[in-house]
C-alpha positions in Angstrom: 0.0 0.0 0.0 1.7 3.7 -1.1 2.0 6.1 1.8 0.0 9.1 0.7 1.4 11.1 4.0 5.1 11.7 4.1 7.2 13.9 6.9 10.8 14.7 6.3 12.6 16.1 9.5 16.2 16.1 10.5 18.2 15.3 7.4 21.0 17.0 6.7 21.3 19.0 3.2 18.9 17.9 0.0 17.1 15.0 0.3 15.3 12.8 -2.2 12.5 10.2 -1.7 9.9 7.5 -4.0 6.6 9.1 -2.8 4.8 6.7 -5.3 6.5 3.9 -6.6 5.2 2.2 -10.2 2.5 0.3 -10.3 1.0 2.1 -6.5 -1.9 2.2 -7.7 -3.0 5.5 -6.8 -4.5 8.3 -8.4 -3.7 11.8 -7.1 -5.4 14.9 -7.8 -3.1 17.4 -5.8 -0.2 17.2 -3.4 0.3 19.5 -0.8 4.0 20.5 1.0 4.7 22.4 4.4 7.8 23.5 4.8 7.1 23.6 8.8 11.3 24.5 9.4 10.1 27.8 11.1 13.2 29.6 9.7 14.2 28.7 6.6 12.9 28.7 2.8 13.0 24.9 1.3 13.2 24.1 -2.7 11.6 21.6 -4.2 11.6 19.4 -7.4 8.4 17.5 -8.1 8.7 15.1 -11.2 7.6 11.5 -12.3 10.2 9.3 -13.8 10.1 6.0 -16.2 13.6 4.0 -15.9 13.5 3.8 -19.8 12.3 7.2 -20.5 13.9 9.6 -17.7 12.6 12.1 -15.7 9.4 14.8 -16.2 9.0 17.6 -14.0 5.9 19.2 -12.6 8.3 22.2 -11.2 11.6 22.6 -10.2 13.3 24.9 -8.0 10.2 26.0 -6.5 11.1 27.6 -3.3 8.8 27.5 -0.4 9.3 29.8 2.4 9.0 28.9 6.1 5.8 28.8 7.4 4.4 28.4 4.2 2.2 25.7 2.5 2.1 24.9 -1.3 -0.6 22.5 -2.8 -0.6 22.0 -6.4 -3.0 20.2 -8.8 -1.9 17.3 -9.8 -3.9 15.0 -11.6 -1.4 11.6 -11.7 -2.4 8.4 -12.4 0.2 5.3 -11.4 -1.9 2.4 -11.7 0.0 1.5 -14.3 3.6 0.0 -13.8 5.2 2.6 -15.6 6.0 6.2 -13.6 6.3 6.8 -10.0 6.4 10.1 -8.4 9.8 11.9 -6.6 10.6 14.6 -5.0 13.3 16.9 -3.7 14.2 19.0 -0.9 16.5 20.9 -0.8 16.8 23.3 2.1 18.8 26.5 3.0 20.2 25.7 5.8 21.2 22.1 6.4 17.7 20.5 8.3 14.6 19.7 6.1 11.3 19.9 8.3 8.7 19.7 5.4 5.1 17.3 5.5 3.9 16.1 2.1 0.2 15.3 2.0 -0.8 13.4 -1.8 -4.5 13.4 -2.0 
């Protein structure tokens, strides 16, 4: 069963995690992210990726500032055992404290 809820706390520097793997099963109409660090801005890559085809990007870069929540429309579909769904965090400072929510 995917993990649509996700919390990232404590790493140190850019981090990158399988929020969907192939094949999950899930679709997703928008995925929300808290960056919850309290003082610092986070950037984020969102992007699906096929091993045979490489990587697609909903946005990259974005930078969310503390305190602040983002959700974005998504409308992704992984039933099939093709794409899954990454992300990246990459924080100003070196602790990431952001909560992903796919719905």
């Amino acid at each position: 069963m995917a993990t649509l809820h996700h919390n990232f706390s404590g790493a140190s520097g850019a981090v990158t995690k399988e929020l969907l793997a192939p094949g999950d099963g899930i679709k997703a109409n928008s995925i929300s992210i808290a960056n919850i660090q309290g003082t610092n801005d986070c950037d984020v890559d969102l992007w699906i990726e096929k091993t045979t085809t490489g990587k697609f990007y909903f946005f990259k870069g974005l930078t969310i500032p503390t305190d602040v929540s983002f959700i974005y429309d998504l409308k992704f579909d992984n039933s099939v055992s093709e794409f899954g769904l990454y992300i990246k965090l990459t924080p100003s400072t070196s602790t990431v404290l952001v909560d992903v929510i796919i719905s």
